[in-house]
C-alpha positions as CSV (number, residue, x, y, z in Angstrom):
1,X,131.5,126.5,111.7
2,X,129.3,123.4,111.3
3,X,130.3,121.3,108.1
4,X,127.1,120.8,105.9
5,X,126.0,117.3,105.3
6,X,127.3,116.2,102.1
7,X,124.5,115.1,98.8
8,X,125.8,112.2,97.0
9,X,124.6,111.7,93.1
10,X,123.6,108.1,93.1
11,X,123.4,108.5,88.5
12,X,125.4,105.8,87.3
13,X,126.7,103.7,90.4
14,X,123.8,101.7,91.3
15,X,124.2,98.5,89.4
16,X,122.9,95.6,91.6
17,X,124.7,92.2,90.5
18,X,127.5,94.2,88.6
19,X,131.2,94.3,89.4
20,X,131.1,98.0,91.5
21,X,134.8,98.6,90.8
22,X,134.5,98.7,87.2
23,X,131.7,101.6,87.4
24,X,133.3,104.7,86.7
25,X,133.5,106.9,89.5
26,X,132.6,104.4,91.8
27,X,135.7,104.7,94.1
28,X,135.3,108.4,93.8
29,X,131.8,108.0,95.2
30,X,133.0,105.6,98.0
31,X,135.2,108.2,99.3
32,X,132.6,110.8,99.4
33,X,130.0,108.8,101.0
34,X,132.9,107.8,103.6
35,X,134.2,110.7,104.3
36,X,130.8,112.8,104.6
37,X,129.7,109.9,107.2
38,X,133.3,110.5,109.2
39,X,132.7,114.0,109.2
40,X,128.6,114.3,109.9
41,X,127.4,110.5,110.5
42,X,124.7,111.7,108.1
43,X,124.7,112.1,104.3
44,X,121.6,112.4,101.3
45,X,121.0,110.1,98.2
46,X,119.6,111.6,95.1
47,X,118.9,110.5,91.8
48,X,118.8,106.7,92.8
49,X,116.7,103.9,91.5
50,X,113.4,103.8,93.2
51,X,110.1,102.4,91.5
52,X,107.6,105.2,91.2
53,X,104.5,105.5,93.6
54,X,106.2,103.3,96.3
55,X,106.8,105.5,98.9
56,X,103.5,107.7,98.6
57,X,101.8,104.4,98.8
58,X,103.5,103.3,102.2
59,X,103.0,106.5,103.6
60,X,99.4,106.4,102.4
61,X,99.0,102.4,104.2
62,X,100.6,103.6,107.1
63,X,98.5,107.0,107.8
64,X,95.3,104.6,107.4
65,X,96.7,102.5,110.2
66,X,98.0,105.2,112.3
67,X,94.6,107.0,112.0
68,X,93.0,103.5,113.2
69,X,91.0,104.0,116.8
70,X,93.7,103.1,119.3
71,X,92.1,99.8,120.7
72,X,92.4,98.7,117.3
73,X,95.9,99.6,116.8
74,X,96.6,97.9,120.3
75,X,95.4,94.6,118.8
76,X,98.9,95.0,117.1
77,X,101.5,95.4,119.8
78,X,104.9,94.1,120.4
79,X,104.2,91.7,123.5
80,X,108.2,90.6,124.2
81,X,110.1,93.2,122.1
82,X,113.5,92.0,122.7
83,X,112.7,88.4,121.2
84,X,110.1,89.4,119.1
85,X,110.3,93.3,117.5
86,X,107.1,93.0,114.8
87,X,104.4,95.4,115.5
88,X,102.8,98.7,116.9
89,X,104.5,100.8,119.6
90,X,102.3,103.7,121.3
91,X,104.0,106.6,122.2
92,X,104.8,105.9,126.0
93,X,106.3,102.4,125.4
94,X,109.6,103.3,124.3
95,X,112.3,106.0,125.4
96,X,115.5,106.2,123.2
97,X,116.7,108.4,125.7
98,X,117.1,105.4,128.6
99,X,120.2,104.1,127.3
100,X,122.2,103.5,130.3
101,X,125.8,105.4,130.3
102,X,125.0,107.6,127.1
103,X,121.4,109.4,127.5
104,X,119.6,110.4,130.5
105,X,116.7,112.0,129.1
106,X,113.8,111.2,130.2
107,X,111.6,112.8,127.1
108,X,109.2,110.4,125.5
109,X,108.5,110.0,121.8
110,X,105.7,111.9,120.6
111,X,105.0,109.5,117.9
112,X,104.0,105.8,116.8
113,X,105.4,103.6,114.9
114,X,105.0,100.3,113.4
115,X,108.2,97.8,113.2
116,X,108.0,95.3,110.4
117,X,110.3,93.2,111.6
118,X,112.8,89.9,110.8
119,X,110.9,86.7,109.9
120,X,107.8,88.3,111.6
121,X,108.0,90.2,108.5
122,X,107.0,87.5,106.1
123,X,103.9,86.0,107.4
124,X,100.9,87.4,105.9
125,X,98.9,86.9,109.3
126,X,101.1,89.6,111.0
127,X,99.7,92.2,109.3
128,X,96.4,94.2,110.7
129,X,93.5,93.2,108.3
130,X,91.8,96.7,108.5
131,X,94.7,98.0,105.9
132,X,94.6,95.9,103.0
133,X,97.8,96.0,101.0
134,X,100.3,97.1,103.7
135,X,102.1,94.2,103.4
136,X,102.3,94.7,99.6
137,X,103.6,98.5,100.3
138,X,106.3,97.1,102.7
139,X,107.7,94.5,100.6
140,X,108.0,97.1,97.7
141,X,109.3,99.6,99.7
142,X,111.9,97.2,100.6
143,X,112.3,95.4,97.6
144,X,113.2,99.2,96.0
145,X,115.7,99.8,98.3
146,X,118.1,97.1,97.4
147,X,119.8,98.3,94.7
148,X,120.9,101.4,96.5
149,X,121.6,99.0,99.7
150,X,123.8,96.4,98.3
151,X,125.5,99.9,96.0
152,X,126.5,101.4,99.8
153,X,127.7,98.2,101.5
154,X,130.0,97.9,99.0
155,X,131.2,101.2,99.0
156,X,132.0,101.0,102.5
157,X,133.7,98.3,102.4
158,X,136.0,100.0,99.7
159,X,136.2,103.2,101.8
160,X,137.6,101.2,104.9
161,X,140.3,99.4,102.9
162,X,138.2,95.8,103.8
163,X,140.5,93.0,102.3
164,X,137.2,91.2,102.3
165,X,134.9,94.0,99.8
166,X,131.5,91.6,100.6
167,X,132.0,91.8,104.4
168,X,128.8,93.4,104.8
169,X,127.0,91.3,102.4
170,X,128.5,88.1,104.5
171,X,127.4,89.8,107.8
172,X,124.0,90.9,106.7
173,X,122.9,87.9,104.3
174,X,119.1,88.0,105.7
175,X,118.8,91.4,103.9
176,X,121.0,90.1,100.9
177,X,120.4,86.5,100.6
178,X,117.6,84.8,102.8
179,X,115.5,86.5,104.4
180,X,114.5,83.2,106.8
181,X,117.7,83.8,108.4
182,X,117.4,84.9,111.9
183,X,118.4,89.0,112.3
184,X,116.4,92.0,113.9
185,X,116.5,93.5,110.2
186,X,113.3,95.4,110.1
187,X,111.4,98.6,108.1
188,X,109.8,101.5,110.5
189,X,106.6,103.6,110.1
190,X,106.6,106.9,111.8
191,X,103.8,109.0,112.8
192,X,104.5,111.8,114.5
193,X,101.6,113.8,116.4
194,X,100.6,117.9,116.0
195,X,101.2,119.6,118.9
196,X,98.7,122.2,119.9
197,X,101.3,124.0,122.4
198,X,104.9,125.1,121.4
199,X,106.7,126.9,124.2
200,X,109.3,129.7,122.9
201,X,113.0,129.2,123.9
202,X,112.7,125.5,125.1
203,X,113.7,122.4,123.3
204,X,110.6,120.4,123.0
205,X,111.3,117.2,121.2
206,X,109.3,115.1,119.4
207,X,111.9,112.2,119.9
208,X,114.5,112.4,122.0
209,X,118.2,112.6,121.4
210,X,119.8,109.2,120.7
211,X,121.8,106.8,118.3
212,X,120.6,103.8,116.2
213,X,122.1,100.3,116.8
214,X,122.1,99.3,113.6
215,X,125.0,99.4,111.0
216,X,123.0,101.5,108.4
217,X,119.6,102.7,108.6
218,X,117.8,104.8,105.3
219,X,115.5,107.0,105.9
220,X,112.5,108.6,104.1
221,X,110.9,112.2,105.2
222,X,108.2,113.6,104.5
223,X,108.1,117.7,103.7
224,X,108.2,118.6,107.7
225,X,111.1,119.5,109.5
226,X,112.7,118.7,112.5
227,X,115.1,115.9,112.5
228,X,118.1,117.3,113.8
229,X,122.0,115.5,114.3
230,X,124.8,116.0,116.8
231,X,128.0,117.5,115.7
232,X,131.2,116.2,117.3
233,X,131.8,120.1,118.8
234,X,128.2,119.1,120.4
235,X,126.4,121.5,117.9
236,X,123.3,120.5,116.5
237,X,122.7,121.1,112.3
238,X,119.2,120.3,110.5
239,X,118.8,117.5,108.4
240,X,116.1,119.0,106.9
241,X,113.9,116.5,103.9
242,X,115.0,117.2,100.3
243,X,112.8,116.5,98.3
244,X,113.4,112.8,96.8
245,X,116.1,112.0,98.8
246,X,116.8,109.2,101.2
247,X,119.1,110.0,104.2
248,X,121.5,107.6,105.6
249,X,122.9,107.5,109.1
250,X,125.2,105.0,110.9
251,X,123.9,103.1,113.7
252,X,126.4,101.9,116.8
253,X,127.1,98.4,114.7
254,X,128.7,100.9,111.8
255,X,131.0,102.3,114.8
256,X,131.9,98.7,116.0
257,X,132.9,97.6,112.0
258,X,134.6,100.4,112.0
259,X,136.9,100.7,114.8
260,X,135.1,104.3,115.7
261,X,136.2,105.8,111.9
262,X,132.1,105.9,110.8
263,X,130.7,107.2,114.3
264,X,127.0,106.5,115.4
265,X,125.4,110.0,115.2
266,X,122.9,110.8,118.1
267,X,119.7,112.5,116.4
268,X,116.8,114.0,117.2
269,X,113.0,115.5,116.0
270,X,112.2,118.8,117.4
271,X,109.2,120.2,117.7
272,X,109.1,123.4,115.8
273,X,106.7,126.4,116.0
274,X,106.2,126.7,112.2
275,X,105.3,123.1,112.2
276,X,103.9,122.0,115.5
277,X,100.2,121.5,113.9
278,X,101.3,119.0,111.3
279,X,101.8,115.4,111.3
280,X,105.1,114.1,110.1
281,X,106.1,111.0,109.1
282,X,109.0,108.9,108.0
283,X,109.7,105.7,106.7
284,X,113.0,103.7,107.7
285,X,114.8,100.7,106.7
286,X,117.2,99.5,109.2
287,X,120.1,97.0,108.4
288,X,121.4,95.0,111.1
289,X,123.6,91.9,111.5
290,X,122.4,88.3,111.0
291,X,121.7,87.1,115.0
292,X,124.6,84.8,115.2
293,X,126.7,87.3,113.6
294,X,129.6,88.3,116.9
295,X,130.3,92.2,117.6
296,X,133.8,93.4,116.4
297,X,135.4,95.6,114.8
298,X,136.8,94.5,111.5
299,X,139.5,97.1,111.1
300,X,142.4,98.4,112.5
301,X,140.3,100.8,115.6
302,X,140.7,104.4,115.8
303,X,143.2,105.5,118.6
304,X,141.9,105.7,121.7
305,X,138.3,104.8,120.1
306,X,135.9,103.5,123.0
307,X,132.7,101.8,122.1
308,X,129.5,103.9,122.2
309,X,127.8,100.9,123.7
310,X,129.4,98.7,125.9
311,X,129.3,94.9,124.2
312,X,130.9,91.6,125.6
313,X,133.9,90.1,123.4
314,X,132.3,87.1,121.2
315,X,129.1,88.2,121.9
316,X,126.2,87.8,118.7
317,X,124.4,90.4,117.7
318,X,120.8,88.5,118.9
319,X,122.3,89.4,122.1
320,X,123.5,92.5,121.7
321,X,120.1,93.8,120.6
322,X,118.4,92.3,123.5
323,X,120.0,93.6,126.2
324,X,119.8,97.6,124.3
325,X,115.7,96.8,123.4
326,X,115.6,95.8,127.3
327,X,116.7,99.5,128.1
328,X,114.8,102.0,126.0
329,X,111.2,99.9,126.5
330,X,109.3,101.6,129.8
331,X,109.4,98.6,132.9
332,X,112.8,97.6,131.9
């Protein structure tokens, strides 16, 4: 039997600037997030602290952008992705799947997106000037997120018995501190395309199976279903949206903190028949390490733990994104 994926009550332990440890039930709450990531890779938020209308508003931005004619939307694309990861991505132009020794699919994304990403992120002028206000809905989406970030960091940090309980916020001080600090931190809008054909007894994806390289990533779904992660028995459970929720997976930076304890989950979107007409869309926010920030674990690693991406000793994450960005993009 597959475990179900475990909903954490975020009421009364997200206090950003506070002393975590002195919440009540805050070490109870570490172990349950914790534990429900070690078990699933994938756990639900509720009742957190999220500034009302900010969401509908960047899936509102994002649909007029997405809904833009395409040699518009082109104006806006990524020209050197593994340098420079701000801006639009057409559906053919990357494949999760390609990651060499992990995924051989060869199934490409049904979808767009739109990566906001590092310092990139910050300049006005990198925005598309036919959807006015999109850089406001980004930066609120964002800014509305860090309580419940910086509340999660720490509690990870207390759940892996860190001596050091701001490791992450050292690690990741572009997201916490400055955000002129060089990192490949960056929010994503999905747009998933309808489908006018959905064969029976086939598993027609709408994103192929993969993992995130990040250490945490938070998502937001919209009412459709799909998204999909792999159990460890090679199962595969829904993560079906809830409403008001935000889902968090680890990314392969999570496993390497870890030692292999918090494993990067591959995920999916199918295409379902109830659902194959609809648009869905997400929004993401993807924590990474700063770019000079070296790839290690910072525990004691899980026996017989091998990496889930092979990484050079000493070698920064800049780097270690590069050479992964240089796989999944088509020509590379």
């Amino acid at each position: 039997m597959n475990p179900k994926l475990t909903i954490l009550d975020c009421s009364g332990v997200s206090a950003f600037g506070t002393d975590f440890e002195r919440i009540k039930h805050f070490n109870e709450f570490a172990n349950k997030l914790g534990n429900g990531m070690r078990e699933t890779g994938f756990v639900y938020f509720i009742n957190y602290e999220m500034t009302p209308g900010v969401v509908e508003n960047f899936f509102a931005k994002s649909r007029e952008f997405f809904q833009l004619p395409a040699d518009v939307k082109c104006k806006y694309k990524k020209n050197n992705p593994s340098q420079n990861f701000h801006g639009f991505s057409s559906a053919k132009e990357e494949n999760v799947g390609k990651l060499e020794g992990i995924y051989r699919s060869s199934v490409p994304n049904l979808k767009e997106m739109f990566d906001f990403w590092g310092t990139e992120a910050l300049n006005p002028n990198n925005y598309p000037i036919e959807v006015p206000g999109l850089k406001d809905a980004v930066d609120n989406f964002r800014s509305s997120l860090m309580d419940l970030i910086k509340t999660v960091s720490y509690a990870f940090a207390i759940y892996l018995k860190m001596e050091d309980r701001e490791f992450f916020f050292k690690h990741h001080k572009a997201i916490f501190e400055d955000r002129n600090i060089k990192s490949h931190n960056f929010l994503r809008s999905n747009y998933y395309f309808p489908s006018a054909h959905c064969l029976e007894d086939t598993e027609q994806l709408r994103l192929a199976e993969h993992c995130d390289i990040d250490t945490l990533s938070f998502l937001i779904q919209d009412e459709i279903e799909g998204l999909e992660a792999k159990m460890p028995n090679g199962d595969w459970i829904p993560v079906p949206p809830i409403k008001n929720s935000i889902v968090l997976n680890a990314g392969f930076m999570m496993e390497v903190w870890s030692g292999g304890h918090i494993p990067a989950t591959p995920h999916r979107v199918r295409l379902l028949k109830n659902t194959m007409k609809n648009i869905r869309q997400s929004l993401a926010l993807f924590m990474l390490p700063d770019g000079d920030v070296v790839c290690k674990p910072a525990v004691p690693e899980k026996p017989n733990w091998i990496a889930p991406f092979p990484y050079e000793r000493n070698e920064i994450f800049f780097d270690y994104f590069s050479k992964i960005i240089l796989q999944v993009r088509d020509g590379n």
